[in-house]
C-alpha positions as CSV (number, residue, x, y, z in Angstrom):
1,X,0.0,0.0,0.0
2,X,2.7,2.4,0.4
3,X,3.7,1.7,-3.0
4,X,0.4,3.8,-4.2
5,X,0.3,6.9,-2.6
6,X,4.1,7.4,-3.8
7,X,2.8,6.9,-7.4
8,X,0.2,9.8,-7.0
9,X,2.6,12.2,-5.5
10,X,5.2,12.0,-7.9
11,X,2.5,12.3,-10.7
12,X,0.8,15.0,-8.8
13,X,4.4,16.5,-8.5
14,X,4.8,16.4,-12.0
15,X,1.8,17.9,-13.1
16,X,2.0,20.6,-11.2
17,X,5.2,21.7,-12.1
18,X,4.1,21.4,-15.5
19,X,1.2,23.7,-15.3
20,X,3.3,25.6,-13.1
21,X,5.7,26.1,-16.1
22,X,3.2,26.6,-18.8
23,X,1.7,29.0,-16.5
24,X,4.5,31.3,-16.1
25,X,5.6,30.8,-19.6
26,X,1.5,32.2,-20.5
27,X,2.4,34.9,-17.9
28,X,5.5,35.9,-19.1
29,X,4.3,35.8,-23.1
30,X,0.6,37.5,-22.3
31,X,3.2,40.2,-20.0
32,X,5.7,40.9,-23.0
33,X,2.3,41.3,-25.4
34,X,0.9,43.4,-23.0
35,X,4.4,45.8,-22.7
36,X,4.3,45.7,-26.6
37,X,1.1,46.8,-27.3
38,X,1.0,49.6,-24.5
39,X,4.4,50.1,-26.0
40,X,3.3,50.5,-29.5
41,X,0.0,52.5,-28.4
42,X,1.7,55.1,-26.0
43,X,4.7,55.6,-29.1
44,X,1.7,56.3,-31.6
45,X,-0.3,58.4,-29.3
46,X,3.2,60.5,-28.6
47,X,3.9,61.0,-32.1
48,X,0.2,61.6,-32.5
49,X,0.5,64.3,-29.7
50,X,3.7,65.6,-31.5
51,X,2.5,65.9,-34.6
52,X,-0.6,67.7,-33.1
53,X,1.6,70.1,-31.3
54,X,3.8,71.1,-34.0
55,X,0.8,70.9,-36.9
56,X,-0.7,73.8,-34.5
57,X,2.5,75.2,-34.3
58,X,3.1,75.4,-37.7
59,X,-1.0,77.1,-37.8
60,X,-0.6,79.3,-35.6
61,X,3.2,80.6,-37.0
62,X,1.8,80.9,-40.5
63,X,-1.7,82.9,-39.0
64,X,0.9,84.9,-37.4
65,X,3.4,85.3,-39.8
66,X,0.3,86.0,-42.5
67,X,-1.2,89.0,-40.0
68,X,2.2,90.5,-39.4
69,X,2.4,90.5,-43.1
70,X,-1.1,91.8,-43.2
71,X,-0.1,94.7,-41.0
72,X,2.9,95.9,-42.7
């Protein structure tokens, strides 16, 4: 009888760190994903915002440059 319950630790064992392995590989993977795409998203909405910054810029330069202009 002692034979048994060996048997079902070590496969219990096993298991487990298996899951445990697949389940920190899933964290790891679904973790770098994650950094990539808040990566990607926060580079795209800061060149977004930069290129909103110096299109206005560049708007309100020429409105001012063209009424400077204007007045002379």
């Amino acid at each position: 009888m002692r034979v048994f319950p060996r048997i079902i630790k070590s496969t219990f064992k096993s298991q487990f760190e298996h899951e445990n392995g697949t389940m920190n590989m899933h964290m790891k993977i679904e973790q770098s994903i994650c950094t990539s795409k808040y990566n990607s998203q926060f580079q795209h909405e800061n060149e977004t915002v930069n290129f909103n910054i110096k299109m206005k810029r560049s708007i309100s330069t020429s409105k001012l440059n063209s009424q400077l202009q204007h007045r002379n």
